[in-house]
C-alpha positions as CSV (number, residue, x, y, z in Angstrom):
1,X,124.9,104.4,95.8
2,X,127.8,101.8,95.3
3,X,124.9,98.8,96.4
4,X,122.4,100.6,93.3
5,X,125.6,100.6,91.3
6,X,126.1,96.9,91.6
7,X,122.7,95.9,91.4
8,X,122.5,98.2,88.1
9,X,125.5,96.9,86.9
10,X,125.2,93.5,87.6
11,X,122.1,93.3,85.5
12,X,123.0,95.6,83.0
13,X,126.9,94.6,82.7
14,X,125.6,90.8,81.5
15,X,124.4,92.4,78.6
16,X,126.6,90.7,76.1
17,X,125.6,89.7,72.6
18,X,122.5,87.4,73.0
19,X,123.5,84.0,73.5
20,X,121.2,81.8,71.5
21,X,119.4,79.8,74.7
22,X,118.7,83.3,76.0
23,X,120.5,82.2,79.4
24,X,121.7,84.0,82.2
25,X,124.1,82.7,84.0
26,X,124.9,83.5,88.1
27,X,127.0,82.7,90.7
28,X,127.0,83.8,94.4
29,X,128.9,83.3,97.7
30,X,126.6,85.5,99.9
31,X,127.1,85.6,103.5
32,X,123.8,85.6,106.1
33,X,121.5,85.3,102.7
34,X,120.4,81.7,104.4
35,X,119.9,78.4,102.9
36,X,117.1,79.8,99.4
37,X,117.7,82.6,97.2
38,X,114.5,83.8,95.7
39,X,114.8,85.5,92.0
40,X,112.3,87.8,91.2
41,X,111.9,88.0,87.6
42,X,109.6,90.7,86.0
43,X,107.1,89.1,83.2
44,X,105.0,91.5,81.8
45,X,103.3,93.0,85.0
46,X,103.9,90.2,87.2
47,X,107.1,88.4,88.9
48,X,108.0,85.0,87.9
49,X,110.1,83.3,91.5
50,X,112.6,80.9,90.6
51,X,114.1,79.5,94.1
52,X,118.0,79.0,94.1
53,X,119.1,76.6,96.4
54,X,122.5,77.3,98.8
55,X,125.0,74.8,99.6
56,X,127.5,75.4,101.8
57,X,127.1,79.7,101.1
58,X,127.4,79.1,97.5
59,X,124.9,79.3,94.8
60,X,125.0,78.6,90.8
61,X,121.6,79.0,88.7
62,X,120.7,80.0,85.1
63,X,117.8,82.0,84.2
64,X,116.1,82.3,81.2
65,X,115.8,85.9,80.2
66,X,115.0,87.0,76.6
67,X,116.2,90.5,76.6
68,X,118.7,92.8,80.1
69,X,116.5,92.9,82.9
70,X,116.5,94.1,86.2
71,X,116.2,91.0,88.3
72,X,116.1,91.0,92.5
73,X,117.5,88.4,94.9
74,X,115.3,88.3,97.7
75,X,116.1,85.8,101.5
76,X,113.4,84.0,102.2
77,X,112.9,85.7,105.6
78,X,112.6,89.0,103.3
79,X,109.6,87.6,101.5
80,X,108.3,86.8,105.1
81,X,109.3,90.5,105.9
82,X,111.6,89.3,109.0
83,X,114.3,91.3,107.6
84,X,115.7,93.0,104.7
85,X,117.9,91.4,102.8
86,X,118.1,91.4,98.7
87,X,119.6,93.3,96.3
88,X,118.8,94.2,92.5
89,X,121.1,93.2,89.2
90,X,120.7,93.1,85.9
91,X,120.7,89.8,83.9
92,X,121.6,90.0,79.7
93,X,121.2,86.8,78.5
94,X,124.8,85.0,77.1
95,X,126.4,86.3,80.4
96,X,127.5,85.4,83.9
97,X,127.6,87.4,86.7
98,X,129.3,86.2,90.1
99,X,129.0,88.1,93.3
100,X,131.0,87.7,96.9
101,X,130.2,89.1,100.3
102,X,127.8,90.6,102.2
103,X,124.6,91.1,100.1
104,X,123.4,93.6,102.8
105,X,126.6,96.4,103.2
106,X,128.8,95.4,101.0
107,X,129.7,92.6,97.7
108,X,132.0,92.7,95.2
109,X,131.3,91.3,91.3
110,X,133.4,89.8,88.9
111,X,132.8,87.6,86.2
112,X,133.2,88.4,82.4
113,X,135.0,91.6,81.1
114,X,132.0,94.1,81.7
115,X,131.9,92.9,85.4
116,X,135.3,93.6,86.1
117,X,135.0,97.0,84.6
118,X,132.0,97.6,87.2
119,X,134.3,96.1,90.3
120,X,136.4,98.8,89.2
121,X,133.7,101.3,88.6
122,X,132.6,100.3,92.9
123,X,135.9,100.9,94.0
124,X,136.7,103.7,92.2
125,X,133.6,105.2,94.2
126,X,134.2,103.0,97.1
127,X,135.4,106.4,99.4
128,X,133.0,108.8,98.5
129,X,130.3,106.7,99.1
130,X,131.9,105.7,102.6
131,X,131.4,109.7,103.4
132,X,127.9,109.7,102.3
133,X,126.6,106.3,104.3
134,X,128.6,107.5,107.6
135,X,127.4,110.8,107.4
136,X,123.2,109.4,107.4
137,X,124.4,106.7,110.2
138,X,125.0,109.0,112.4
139,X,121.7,110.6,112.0
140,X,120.1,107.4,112.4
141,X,121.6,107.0,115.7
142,X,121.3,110.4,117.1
143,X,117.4,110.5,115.9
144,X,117.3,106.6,118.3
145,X,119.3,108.6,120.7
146,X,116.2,110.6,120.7
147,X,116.9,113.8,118.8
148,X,113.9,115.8,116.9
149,X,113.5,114.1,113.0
150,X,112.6,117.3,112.2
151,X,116.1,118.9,112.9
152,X,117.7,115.9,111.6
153,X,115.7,116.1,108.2
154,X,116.9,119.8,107.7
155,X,120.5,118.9,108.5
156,X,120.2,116.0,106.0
157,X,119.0,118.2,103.4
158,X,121.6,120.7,103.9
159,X,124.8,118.7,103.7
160,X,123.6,115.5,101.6
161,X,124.3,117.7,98.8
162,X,127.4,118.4,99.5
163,X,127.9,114.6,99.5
164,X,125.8,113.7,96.6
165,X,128.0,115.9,94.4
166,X,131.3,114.5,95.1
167,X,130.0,110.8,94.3
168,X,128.2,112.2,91.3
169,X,131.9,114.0,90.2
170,X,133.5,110.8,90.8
171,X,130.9,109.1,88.4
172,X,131.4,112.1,85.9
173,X,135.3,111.7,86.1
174,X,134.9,107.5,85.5
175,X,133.2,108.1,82.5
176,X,135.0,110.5,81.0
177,X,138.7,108.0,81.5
178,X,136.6,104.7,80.7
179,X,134.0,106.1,77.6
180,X,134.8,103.0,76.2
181,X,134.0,101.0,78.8
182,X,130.3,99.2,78.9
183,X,130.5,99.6,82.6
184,X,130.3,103.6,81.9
185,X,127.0,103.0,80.7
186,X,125.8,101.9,84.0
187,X,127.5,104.7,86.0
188,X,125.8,107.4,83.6
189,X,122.8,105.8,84.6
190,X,122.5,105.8,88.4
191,X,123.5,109.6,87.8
192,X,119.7,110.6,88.2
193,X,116.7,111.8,85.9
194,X,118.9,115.3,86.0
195,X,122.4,114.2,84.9
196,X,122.1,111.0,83.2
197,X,121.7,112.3,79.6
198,X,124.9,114.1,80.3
199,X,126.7,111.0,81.6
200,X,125.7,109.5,78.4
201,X,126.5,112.0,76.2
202,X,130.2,111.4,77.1
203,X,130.2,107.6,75.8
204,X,131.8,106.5,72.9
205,X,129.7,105.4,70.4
206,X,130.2,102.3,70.4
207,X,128.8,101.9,73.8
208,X,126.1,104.1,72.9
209,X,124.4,102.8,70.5
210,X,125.6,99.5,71.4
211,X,124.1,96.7,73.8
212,X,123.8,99.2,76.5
213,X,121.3,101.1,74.5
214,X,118.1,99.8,74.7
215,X,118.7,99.4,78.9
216,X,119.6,102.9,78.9
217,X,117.0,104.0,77.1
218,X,114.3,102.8,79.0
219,X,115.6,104.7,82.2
220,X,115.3,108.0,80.5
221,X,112.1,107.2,78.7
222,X,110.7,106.7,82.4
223,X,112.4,109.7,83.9
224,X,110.9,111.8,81.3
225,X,107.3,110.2,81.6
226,X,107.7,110.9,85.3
227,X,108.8,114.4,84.8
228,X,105.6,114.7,82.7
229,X,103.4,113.3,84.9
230,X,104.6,115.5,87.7
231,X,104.2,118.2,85.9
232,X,100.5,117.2,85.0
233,X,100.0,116.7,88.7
234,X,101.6,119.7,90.0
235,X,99.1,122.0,87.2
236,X,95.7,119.4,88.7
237,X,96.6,119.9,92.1
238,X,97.5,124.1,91.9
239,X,95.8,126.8,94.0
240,X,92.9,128.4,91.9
241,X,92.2,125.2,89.8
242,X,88.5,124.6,90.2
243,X,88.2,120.9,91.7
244,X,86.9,118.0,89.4
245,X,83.6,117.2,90.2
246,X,82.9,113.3,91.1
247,X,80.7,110.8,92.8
248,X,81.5,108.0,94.7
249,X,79.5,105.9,96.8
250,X,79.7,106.6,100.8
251,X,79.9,104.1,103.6
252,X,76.6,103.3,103.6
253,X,76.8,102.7,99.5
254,X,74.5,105.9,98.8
255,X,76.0,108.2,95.5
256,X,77.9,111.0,96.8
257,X,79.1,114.0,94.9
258,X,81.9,116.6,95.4
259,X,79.2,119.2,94.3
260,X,77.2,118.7,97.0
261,X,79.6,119.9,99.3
262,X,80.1,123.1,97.9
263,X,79.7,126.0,99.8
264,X,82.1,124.8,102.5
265,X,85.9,124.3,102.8
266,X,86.4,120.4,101.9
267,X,89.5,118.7,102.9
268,X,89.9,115.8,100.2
269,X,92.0,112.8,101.7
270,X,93.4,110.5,99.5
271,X,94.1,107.4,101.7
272,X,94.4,103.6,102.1
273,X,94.3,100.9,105.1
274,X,97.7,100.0,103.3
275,X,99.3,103.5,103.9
276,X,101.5,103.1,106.8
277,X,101.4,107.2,106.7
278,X,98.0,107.8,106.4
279,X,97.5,105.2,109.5
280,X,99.9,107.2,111.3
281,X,98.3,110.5,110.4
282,X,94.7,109.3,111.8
283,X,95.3,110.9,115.5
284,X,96.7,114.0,114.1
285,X,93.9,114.2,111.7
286,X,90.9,113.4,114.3
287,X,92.5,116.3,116.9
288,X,92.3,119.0,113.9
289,X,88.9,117.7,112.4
290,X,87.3,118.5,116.4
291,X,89.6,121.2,116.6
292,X,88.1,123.2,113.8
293,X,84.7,121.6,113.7
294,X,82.2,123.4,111.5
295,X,85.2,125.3,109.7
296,X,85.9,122.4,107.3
297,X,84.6,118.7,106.3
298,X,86.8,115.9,105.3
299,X,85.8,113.5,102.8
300,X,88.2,110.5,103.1
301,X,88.6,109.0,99.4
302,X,89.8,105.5,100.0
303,X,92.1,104.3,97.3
304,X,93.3,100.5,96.2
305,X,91.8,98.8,99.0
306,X,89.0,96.0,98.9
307,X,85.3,97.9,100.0
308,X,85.6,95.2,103.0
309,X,89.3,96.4,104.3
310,X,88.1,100.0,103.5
311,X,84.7,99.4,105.5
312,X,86.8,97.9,108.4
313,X,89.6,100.2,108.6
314,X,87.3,103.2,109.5
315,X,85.7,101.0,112.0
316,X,88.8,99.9,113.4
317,X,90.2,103.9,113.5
318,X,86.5,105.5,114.3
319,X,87.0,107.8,111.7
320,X,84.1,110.6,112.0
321,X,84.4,112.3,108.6
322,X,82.6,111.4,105.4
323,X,83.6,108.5,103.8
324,X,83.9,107.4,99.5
325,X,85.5,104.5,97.9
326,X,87.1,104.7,95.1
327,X,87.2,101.9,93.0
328,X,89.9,100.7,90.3
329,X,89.3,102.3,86.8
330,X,87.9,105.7,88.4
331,X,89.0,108.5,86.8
332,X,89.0,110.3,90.4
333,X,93.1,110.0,91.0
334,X,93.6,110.7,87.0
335,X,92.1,114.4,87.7
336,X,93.5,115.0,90.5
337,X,97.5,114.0,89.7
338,X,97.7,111.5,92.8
339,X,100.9,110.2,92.3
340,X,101.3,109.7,96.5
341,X,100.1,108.6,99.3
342,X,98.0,110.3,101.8
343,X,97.7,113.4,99.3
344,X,95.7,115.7,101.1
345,X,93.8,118.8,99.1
346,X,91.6,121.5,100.3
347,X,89.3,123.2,98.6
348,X,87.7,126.8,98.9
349,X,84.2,127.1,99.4
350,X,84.0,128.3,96.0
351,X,85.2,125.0,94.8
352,X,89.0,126.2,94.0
353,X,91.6,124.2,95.7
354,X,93.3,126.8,98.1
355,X,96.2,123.5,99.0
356,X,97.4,120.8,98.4
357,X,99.9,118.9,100.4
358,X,101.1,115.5,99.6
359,X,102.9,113.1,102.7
360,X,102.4,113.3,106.5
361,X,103.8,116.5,106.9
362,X,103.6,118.8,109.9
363,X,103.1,121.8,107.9
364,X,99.7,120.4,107.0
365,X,98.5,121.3,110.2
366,X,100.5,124.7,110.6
367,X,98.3,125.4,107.2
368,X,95.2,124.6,109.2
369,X,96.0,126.8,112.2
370,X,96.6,129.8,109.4
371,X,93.6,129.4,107.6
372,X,91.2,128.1,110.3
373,X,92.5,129.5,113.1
374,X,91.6,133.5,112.4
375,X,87.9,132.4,111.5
């Protein structure tokens, strides 16, 4: 939370009236960040790179930036996925941000007035985050130490509450004292799609309908359009919805359709070479598929992959299921409220979806036993 808070902040806090020349300005001492910083600057649907040069541990760059943006700071050994080192901050053009530390656990910001606020802001939460990050590195090292995921994931999810509520009370309590404060625009907003209207709600409104607006604003326009495409999704994919119909063309680049099928329980898998998860599924998947053959067919639904890397990916895992692609512009993950990777949704012989089940999750296949298993 305090590293999202910066990275918000940082971004969002240089958003000071617009300086004519639209220009960012930022500094940076970051330790073990190496010799090139790499900004990642969103234009349109694409990233512009601008490559920041360090001397000595130190950086200084402007950027041109017409209106707040989130911008990242990527190492180059990130981009070459060697390790993971960047972090996230919002640029407002007229403003300059400086950063010290460690860009990986911990940095502190200063600058102008609004940065100072949101130095104050981090350390203000400094100890209940501390709780929160010791608490999940301890389950990191007992699940090394060998200790099941599954008992760890139910222990997570039954004290990170506890946690989560005392950083989001500290948040609450900021606000409230410093409603004044730009800064408490930013805390209000790494509150969450469920409390952030309420964090705002307690700004003055000056900040409100200041600056800070428009940035703001676009975070709870895409938490609602998220809530309503989960709720789209979550009616698509719901037991007793008859299945959309649809035709793809099969490994072997003969039509195939969803209708044809009917008649027999259909396990529809949305998947992708790219889908570490699905990958990791694939042995899991081939046991039940021989398992319970004859019960149920699987038709794999390949999604945002080239037809060659699809082609060669159920070569390379001998996949013995039927096979679609499903190419970009198909209306196929539309209808069916894919929002995830693998989604997995069976359907009734009658052509009703009887589950759906979104992830690589063991309860899949306890599912499978249930309904298969008594046949």
């Amino acid at each position: 939370m305090k590293k999202t808070i910066a990275a918000l902040s940082l971004l969002f806090a240089a958003q000071g009236a617009f300086a004519a020349d639209d220009v960012f300005t930022l500094k940076g001492e970051l330790k073990d960040f190496g010799d090139t910083v790499v900004a990642m600057i969103p234009n349109g649907f694409e990233f512009q790179r601008d490559t920041i040069l360090v001397k000595n541990g130190k950086f200084t760059t402007t950027i041109k930036v017409d209106e707040p943006k989130d911008i990242y700071l990527v190492s180059m050994s990130t981009l070459h996925r060697k390790d993971n080192k960047q972090l996230k901050i919002v640029a407002v053009p007229g403003e300059t941000a400086e950063l010290k530390g460690d860009a990986v656990t911990d940095y502190q910001i200063s600058g102008t007035k609004f940065y100072q606020q949101l130095g104050q802001l981090n350390r203000q939460l400094a100890s209940t985050q501390k709780e929160l990050d010791t608490f999940t590195e301890s389950l990191s090292k007992r699940l090394k130490a060998g200790e099941e995921r599954s008992n760890l994931m139910d222990e997570y999810e039954a004290k990170a509450p506890m946690y989560e509520k005392k950083i989001n009370d500290a948040i609450f309590d900021f606000i409230k004292k410093h409603a004044s404060w730009e800064a408490s625009a930013v805390a209000a907003v790494t509150l969450g799609k469920d409390q952030i209207e309420e964090g705002i709600s307690y700004l003055s409104n000056t900040v409100k309908n200041g600056r800070m607006k428009n940035y703001y604003q676009k975070v709870v326009k895409a938490y609602k359009d998220e809530a309503e495409a989960e709720a789209k999704s979550k009616a698509a994919q719901a037991t007793g919805v008859v299945a959309p119909n649809f035709t793809l063309n099969d490994i072997n680049g003969k039509p195939l359709s969803l209708a044809s099928l009917k008649g027999k329980y259909v396990l529809l898998d949305f998947w992708g070479s790219w889908c570490i998860w699905c990958i990791r599924g694939i042995p899991k998947m081939k046991e039940y598929y021989k398992k319970y053959d004859g019960k149920f067919e699987i038709l794999g639904i390949d999604c945002n992959d080239t037809e060659a890397k699809w082609k060669e990916a159920v070569k390379k895992y001998e996949l013995p299921w039927l096979h679609v692609y499903n190419p970009r512009g198909s209306k196929v993950l539309a209808d069916y409220g894919i929002q995830g990777f693998p989604t997995k949704i069976l359907i009734g012989p009658d052509g009703k979806i009887v589950k759906t089940i979104v992830g690589e999750d063991e309860s899949f296949y306890k599912f499978l036993d249930d309904t298969f298993g008594k046949k």
